[in-house]
N, C-alpha and C positions, 0 to 999 in steps of 0.2 A: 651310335653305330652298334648295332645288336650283331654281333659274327654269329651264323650255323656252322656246325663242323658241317664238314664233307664226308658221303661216302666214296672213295674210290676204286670201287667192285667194277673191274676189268670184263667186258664181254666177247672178249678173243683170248686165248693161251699168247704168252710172251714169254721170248728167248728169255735164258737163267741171265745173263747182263741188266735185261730193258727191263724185267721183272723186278729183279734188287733195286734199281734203280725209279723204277714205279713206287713200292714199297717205302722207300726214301721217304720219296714225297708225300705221298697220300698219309704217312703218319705224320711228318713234319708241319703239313699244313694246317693240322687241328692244332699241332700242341701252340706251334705260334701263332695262330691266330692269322692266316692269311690268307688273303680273297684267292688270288690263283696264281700259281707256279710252273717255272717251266725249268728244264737242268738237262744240259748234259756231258758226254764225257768223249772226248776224240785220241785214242792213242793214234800215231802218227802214222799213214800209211793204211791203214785200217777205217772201215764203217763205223759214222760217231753212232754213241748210245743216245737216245733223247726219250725223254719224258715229260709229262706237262699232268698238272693234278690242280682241282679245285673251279671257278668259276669266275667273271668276273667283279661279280660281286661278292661282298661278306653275306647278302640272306640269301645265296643262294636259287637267287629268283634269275640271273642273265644267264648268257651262253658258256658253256663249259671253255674253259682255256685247251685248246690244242696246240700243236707243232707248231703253227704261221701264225699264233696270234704274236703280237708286237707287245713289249713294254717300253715303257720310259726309262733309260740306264742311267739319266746322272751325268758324272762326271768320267763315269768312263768316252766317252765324249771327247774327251782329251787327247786319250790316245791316234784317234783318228785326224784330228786336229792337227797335230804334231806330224805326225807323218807325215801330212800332205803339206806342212812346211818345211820339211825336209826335203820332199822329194821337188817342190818349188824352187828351194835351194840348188839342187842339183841339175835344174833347169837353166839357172844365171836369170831369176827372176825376183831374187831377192839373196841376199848372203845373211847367215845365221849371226854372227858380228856386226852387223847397220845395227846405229840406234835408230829408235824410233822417233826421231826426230824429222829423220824422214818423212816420215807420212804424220805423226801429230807434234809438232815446234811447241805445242801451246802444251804439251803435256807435262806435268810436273817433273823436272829433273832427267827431262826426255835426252838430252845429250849424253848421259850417265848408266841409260838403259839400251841393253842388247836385246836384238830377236833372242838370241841365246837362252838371255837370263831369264825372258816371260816363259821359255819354254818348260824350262827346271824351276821355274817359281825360286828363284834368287834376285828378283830386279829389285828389293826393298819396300815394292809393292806390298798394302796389306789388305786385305778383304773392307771390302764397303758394301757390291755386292748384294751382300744379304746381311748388312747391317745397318742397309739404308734402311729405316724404316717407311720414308716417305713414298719409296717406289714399290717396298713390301701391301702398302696399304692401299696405294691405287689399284696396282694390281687383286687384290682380294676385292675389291669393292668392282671391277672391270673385269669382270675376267674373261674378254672379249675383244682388248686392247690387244692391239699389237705391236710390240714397245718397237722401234727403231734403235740399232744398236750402237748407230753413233750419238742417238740423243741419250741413251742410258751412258756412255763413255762420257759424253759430257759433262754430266751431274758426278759420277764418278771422280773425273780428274781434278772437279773444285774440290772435292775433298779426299782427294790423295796425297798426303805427304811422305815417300819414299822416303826410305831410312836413308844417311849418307853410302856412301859406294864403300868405305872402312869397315862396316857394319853389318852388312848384306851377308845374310845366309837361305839359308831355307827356310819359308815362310807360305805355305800354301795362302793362295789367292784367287778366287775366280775372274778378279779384274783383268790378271795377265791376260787368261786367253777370252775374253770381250777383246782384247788390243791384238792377237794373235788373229783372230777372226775377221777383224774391223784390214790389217795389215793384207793378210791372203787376199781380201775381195779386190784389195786394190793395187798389189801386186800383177794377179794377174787380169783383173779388169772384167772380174766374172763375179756372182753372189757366191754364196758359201756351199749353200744348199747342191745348186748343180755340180760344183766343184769336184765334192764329195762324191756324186752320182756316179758323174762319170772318170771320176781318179779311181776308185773302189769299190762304190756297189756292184754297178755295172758288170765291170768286167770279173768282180768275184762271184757274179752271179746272187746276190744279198738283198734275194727280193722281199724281204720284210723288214727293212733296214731306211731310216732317212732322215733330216732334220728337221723337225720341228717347229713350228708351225706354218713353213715353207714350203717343203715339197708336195707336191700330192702325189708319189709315189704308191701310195696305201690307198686305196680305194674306200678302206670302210674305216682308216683312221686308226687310231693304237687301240687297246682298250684303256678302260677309264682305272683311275688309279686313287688312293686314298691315301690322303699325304695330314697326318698327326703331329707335324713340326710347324707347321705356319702357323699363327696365333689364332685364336676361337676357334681351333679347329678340335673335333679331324672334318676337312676337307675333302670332298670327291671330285677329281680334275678329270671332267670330259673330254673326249676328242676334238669339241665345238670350242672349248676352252685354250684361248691363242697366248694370255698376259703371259702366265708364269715360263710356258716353253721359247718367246721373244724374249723373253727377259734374261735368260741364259744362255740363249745363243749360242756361242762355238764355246762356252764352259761346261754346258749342258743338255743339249736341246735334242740330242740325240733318242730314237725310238727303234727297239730294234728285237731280233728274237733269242734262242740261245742256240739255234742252227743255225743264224746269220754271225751269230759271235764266235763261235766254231770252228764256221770259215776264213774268221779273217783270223783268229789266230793263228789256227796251224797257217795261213799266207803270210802273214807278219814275220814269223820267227823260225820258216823255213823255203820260200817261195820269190824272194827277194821285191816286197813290198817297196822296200827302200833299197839301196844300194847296199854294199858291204859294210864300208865306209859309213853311212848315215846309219847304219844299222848298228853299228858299234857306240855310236858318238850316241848314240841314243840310247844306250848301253853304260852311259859315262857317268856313275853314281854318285851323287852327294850325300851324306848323310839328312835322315831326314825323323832320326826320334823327335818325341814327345815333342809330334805338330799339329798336338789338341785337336787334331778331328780322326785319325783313327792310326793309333800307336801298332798296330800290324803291319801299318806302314815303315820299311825302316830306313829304306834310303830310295832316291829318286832321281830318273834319269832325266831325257827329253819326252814329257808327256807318259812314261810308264815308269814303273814303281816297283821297288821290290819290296813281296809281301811275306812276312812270317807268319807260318800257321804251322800250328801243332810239330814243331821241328822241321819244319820244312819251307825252303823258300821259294815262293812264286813268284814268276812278273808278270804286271798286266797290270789293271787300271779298275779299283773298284770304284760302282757311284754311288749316289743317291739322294732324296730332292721328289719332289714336286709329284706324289707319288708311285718313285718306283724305287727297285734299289736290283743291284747289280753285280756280278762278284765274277768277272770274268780272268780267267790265270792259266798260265803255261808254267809248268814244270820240265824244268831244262832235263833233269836228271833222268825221270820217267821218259821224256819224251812225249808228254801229252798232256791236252789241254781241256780245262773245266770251265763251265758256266752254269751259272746260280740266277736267275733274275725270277722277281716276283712283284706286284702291284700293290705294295703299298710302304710305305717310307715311316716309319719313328724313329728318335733318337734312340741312340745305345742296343739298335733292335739285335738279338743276338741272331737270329733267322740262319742270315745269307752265311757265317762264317762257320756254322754246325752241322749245316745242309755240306759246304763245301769239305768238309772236315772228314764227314763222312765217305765220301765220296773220293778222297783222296787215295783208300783203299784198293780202289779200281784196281 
């Protein structure tokens, strides 16, 4: 993978906001090394800032990244997930306390597990995941498969051994929500994908927002992403490319832009998304340090997170995975909300939290 930097020489005057914010990006994207970027910034009550810088490719040779192009967000994915178990809750279509023995008897220790606990990743659940290799490997050799998420659940539960119920803390897992996803369809007797459409896109108007590799929302598909974490890679994950975005599911499968994350922030945590009630309890923080995948993380609710950055704490839900990565956060104190996403995923990348860092200045 040979990267060109980018120029990003502006051919219209932009407001002193969109400008600094332009700026941002177009130097950030050479120093790190990233195909294309998009960011912006919504104080509450006010016109969000947005900007979009670079291409979707590293040579420089595809379509420049604007405003309505889509990325892959990861595990911010959750956050939407969540909600829309909560506000299913709030329906009497399922209660956050059922175990899941309800819907899966055969699953390991399922009488001992809460909707609850998949929510807050406390069910003693541990990552399989993306530690299967077996599923890791078909997938890269298929990348055309379109995995079924009760047969990936399956393979999963043979080898789940939940910690006992005395022992259960916080343990991030992607398995919970495969079972949180797998629970909702069959709750309310609907797939995921439309679920979502029409709980949230829809009516927040988030038309460049959808799941993966389900919906055909997107006419022209997300852009292509470059993912340096799966083995012999770096990898480039087309829009034709179905394994890795089934394979994640309601953990990760989510595709979306940073004017669509925008909106659902400021509606999340001022617009009543969820009820009072469900909004608090989602609000209901466990401690959640040094949980080896990214220590910014410090405690965690139902499905959002609160993040420490540069003295300051954010909640919201960052992702990343299968390439893209993601850094979407609301600031109680400011009153307004950031988004960070760009196309292409490494471990330890410092990118998304230096772009956002900046940016907190607003």
């Amino acid at each position: 993978m040979v990267f060109k930097s980018f120029s990003g020489a502006q051919t219209e005057p932009l407001e002193a906001p969109q400008a600094s914010l332009q700026s941002i990006l177009d130097t950030s994207i050479n120093e790190y090394k990233l195909p294309g970027l998009q960011a912006g910034i919504l104080h509450h009550g006010q016109a969000p800032i947005l900007a979009a810088s670079g291409t979707t490719d590293v040579g420089r040779r595809g379509p420049r990244i604007d405003l309505r192009s889509s990325f892959r967000v990861g595990s911010t994915t959750k956050m939407f997930v969540a909600a829309l178990v909560c506000r299913m809750a709030e329906q009497g279509l399922l209660n956050l306390d059922d175990t899941i023995e309800k819907w899966f008897p055969d699953y390991p220790q399922a009488s001992t597990i809460r909707i609850r606990d998949l929510l807050n990743h406390t069910s003693g659940i541990r990552e399989s995941l993306f530690t299967d290799g077996g599923m890791m490997v078909v997938s890269m050799l298929n990348t055309k498969k379109l995995w079924d998420p009760a047969e990936v659940l399956k393979v999963l539960g043979k080898k789940s051994k939940p910690t006992v119920l005395i022992d259960r803390h916080f343990v991030y897992a992607n398995d919970n929500y495969i079972l949180l996803g797998l629970i909702a369809e069959r709750a309310a007797g609907a797939s995921l994908a439309p679920l979502l459409e029409s709980e949230f896109f829809d009516p927040l108007n988030m038309k460049d927002t959808c799941l993966l590799p389900w919906s055909r929302r997107l006419p022209d598909g997300t852009v292509p992403g470059y993912d340096e974490f799966i083995p012999f890679g770096p990898h480039l994950i087309t829009k034709d490319q179905t394994s890795w975005d089934s394979l994640t599911f309601a953990a990760g499968a989510l595709s979306s832009s940073a004017a669509d994350l925008l909106l659902w922030l400021d509606a999340f945590f001022h617009d009543g998304i969820v009820s009072k009630s469900s909004f608090e309890m989602m609000r209901d923080w466990v401690p959640a340090n040094d949980n080896g995948r990214d220590n910014s993380i410090v405690a965690y609710g139902l499905g959002i997170a609160q993040y420490w950055l540069d003295g300051v704490i954010l909640e919201g839900h960052p992702g990343g995975g299968f390439g893209g990565e993601c850094y979407p956060f609301y600031d109680p104190i400011k009153d307004t909300s950031y988004v960070v996403v760009y196309n292409v995923f490494r471990k330890d990348n410092p990118a998304g939290k230096a772009i956002l860092q900046k940016m907190l200045s607003f």
